[in-house]
Structures are given as structure tokens and as C-alpha cells.
C-alpha positions, -999 to 999 in steps of 0.1 A, spaced: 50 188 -282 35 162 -258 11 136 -271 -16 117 -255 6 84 -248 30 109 -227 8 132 -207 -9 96 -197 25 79 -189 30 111 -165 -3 120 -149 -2 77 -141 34 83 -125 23 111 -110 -9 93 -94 16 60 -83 39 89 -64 8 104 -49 -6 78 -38 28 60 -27 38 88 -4 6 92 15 11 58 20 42 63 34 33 91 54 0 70 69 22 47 82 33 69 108 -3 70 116 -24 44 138 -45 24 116 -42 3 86 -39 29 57 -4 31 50 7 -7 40 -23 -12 14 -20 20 0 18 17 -6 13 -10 -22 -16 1 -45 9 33 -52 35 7 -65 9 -12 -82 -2 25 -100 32 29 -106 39 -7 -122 14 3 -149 44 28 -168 76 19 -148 99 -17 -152 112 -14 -116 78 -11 -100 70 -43 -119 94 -59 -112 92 -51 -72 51 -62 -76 62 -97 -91 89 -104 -65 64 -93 -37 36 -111 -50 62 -143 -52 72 -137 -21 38 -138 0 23 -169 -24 58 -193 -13 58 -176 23 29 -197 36 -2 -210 25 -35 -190 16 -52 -198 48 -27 -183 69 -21 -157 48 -57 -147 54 -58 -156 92 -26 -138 93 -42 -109 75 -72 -108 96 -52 -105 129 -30 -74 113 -64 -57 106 -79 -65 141 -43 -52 158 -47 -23 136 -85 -14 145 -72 -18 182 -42 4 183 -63 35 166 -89 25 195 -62 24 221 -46 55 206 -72 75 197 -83 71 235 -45 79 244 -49 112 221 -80 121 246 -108 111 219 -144 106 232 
């Protein structure tokens, strides 16, 4: 029989996966959905699973020695600008109004 620990261990997987994939697939999308919400699925999924943890930490490690916190947020604010413009430019593409 399942207890209470496992059903939560599961329906949290199962959130991480859910919300890893549609990630994934709104990458394919123009916009800025897919990156943040792949990595909010991994960091669901790093709640119950080593590997995900493990992936978070070396991420994490890898964006604070990959440049300092001001370019990391200049460098943010230009992806989310580039993003805004390419679902302008191709929603206008897509004969939007």
C-alpha cells in the first residue's frame, strides 16, 4: 500500500516532468517561456531526485563564476528584450494584428 511520503515523492516528480516538458516544448515557441520554466521543472524535480540536484548545483555554479552579477543581469535583460522582440517580429510574421 502507498503512504503519504510516496504518493508526494510521485505527484512532485510528476509536477517536475510536467512542468520540464512544456518547457521544452516552449522552446520551440517565440518568447521567453521555455528556458525559465525548464529550469523551474528541474528545480521541482530537485526536491525528490539526486541527479536534478546535482544538475541545479553545477548550473547555479556555473552562472555565479561565469561573470559577475551585473552582467549577469544586463545580460539577462537583453535575452528578455530579444525575446519580447522576436514574438513581436513573429507574431507579425504569423499575420497577427
Amino acid at each position: 500500500m502507498l503512504n503519504r511520503e510516496m504518493v508526494k515523492r510521485w505527484l512532485v516528480i510528476m509536477a517536475g516532468l510536467f512542468v520540464t516538458v512544456l518547457g521544452f516544448i516552449l522552446m520551440l515557441m517565440p518568447g521567453p517561456g521555455g528556458t525559465p520554466l525548464t529550469i523551474a521543472g528541474i528545480a521541482i524535480l530537485s526536491a525528490e531526485l539526486p541527479w536534478a540536484r546535482r544538475f541545479l548545483q553545477r548550473f547555479i555554479a556555473f552562472l555565479r563564476r561565469s561573470r559577475p552579477l551585473w552582467a549577469r543581469l544586463l545580460l539577462l535583460g537583453g535575452l528578455v528584450v530579444f525575446w519580447i522582440a522576436g514574438s513581436v517580429i513573429g507574431w507579425r510574421l504569423l499575420g497577427g494584428k
